[in-house]
C-alpha positions, -999 to +999 in steps of 0.1 A: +218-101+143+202-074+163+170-052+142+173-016+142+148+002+164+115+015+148+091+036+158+062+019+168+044+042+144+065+033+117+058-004+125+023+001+126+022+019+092+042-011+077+018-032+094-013-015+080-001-013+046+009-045+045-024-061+061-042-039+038-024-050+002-026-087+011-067-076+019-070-057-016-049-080-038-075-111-022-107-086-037-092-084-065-084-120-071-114-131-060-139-111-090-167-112-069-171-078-076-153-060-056-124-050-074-134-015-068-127-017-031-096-036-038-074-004-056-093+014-026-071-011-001-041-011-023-036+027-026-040+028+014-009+001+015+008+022-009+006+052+007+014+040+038+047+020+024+058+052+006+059+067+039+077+042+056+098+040+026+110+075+026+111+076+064+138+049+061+155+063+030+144+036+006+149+047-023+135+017-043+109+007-021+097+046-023+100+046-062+078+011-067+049+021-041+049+055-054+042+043-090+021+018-071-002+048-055-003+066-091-018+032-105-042+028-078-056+062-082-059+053-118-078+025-100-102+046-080-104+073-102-114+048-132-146+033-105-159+066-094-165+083-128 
């Protein structure tokens, strides 16, 4: 079965944000003190999959990274105060 044709910048943004989780979810697991950094990877996956998401008229893949993006502002917001 043939794939639907994506813009390459919709590829790259899936791309992106999914290289970027997979780096911010290792941080995190890791504790070595950067945990910080890792909600700073995961909100940039998250915003980039919400894109993509709503680009391709996902609705549940546009609801979970959105709540995602809220978290990982929580996240960020929580390490710069």
């Amino acid at each position: 079965m043939r794939k639907p044709y994506e813009p390459p910048l919709l590829q790259a943004a899936k791309w992106i944000g999914t290289a970027a989780g997979i780096a911010g979810a290792i941080l995190i697991a890791l504790n070595i003190g950067f945990v910080d950094y890792g909600f700073v990877l995961f909100l940039i996956s998250s915003v980039l999959w919400t894109a993509a998401a709503a680009v391709q008229r996902e609705t549940a893949l546009l609801v979970l990274q959105g709540v995602f993006a809220i978290i990982d502002v929580v996240g960020v917001v929580r390490w710069m105060a």
